[in-house]
C-alpha positions in Angstrom: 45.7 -49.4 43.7 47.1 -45.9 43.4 49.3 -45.2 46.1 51.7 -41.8 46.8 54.2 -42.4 49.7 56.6 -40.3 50.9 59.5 -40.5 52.4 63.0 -38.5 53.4 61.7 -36.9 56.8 62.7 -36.6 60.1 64.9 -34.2 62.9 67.3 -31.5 61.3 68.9 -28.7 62.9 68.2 -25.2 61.9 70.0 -24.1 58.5 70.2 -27.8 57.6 68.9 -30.1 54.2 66.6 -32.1 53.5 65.4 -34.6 50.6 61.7 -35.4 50.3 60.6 -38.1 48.3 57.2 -39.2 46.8 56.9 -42.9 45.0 54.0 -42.7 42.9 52.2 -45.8 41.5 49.0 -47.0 40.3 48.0 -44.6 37.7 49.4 -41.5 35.9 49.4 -38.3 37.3 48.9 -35.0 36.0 50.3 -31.8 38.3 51.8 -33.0 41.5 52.6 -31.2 44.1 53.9 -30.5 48.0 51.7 -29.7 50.6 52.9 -29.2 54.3 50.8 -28.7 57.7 51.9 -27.4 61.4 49.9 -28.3 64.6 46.7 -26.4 65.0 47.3 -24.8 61.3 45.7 -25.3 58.2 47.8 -27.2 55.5 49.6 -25.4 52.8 50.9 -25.1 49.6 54.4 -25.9 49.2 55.1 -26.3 45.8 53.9 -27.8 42.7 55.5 -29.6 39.2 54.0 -30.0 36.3 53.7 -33.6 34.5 56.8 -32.8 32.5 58.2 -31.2 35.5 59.5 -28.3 33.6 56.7 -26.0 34.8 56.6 -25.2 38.5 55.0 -23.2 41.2 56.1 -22.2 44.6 54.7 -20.5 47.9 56.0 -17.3 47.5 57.2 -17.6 51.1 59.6 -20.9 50.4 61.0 -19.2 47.1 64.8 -20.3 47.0 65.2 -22.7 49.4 62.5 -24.9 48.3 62.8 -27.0 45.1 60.4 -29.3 43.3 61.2 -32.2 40.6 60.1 -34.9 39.1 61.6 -38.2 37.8 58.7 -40.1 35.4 60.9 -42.9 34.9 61.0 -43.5 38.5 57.3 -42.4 39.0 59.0 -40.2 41.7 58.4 -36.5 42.5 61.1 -34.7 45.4 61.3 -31.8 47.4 64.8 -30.2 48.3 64.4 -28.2 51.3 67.2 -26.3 52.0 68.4 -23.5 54.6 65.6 -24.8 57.2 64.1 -22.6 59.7 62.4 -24.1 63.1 58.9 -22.9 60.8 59.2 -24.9 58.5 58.4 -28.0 61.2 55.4 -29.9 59.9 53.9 -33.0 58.1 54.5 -33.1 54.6 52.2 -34.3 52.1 52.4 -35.7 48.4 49.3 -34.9 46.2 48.4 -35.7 42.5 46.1 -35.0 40.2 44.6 -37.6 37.9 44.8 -35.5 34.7 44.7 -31.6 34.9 48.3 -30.0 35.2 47.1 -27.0 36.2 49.5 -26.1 39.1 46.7 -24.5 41.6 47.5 -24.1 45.5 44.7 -25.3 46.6 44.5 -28.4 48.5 41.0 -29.5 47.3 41.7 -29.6 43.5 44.2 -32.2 44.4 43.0 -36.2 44.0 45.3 -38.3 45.7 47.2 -38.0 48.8 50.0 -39.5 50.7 50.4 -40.8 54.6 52.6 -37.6 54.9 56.1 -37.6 56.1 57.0 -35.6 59.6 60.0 -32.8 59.1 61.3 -31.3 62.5 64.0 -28.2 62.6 65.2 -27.5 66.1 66.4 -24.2 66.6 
């Protein structure tokens, strides 16, 4: 059963940290990436890794405060999110791709998905 679940979310005050994780099991994935979605928006791109994890791709909005990597020994991709803004509140979601390591931003071209892990800044 192929699974993504993430975890590392929850209620941070403005300028804060925080650690996203994604536990990956059931297959192999290609590119991998971070998707996030606000109430009443459309969900976005975050960032993305390669397999490797030495190729990566980033909304050019979250540039420098956001960081992708990836652990293939522990089948685990993360998401440092640092200098958090009240904007940034949303669900955040783990996706995969079964083979292609094409790092696109488009949420469709992605095969697997997580449960999604909730990240609240208060201002």
């Amino acid at each position: 059963q192929v699974q993504l679940v993430e975890s590392g979310g929850g209620l941070v005050q403005a300028g804060g940290s925080l650690r996203l994780s994604c536990a990956a099991s059931g297959r192999t994935f290609g590119a991998m990436g971070w998707f996030r979605q606000a109430p009443g928006k459309e969900r976005e791109f975050v960032a993305a890794c390669s397999r490797s994890g030495f190729v990566k791709r980033y909304a050019d909005s979250l540039k420098g405060r956001f960081s992708i990597s990836r652990d293939n020994a522990k089948n685990t991709v993360y998401l440092q999110m640092n200098s958090l803004k009240p904007e940034d509140t949303a669900v955040y979601y783990c996706a995969g791709k079964r083979l292609s390591e094409v790092l696109t931003m488009t949420a469709a071209d992605y095969d697997y998905w997580g449960q999604g892990t909730q990240v609240t800044v208060s201002s």
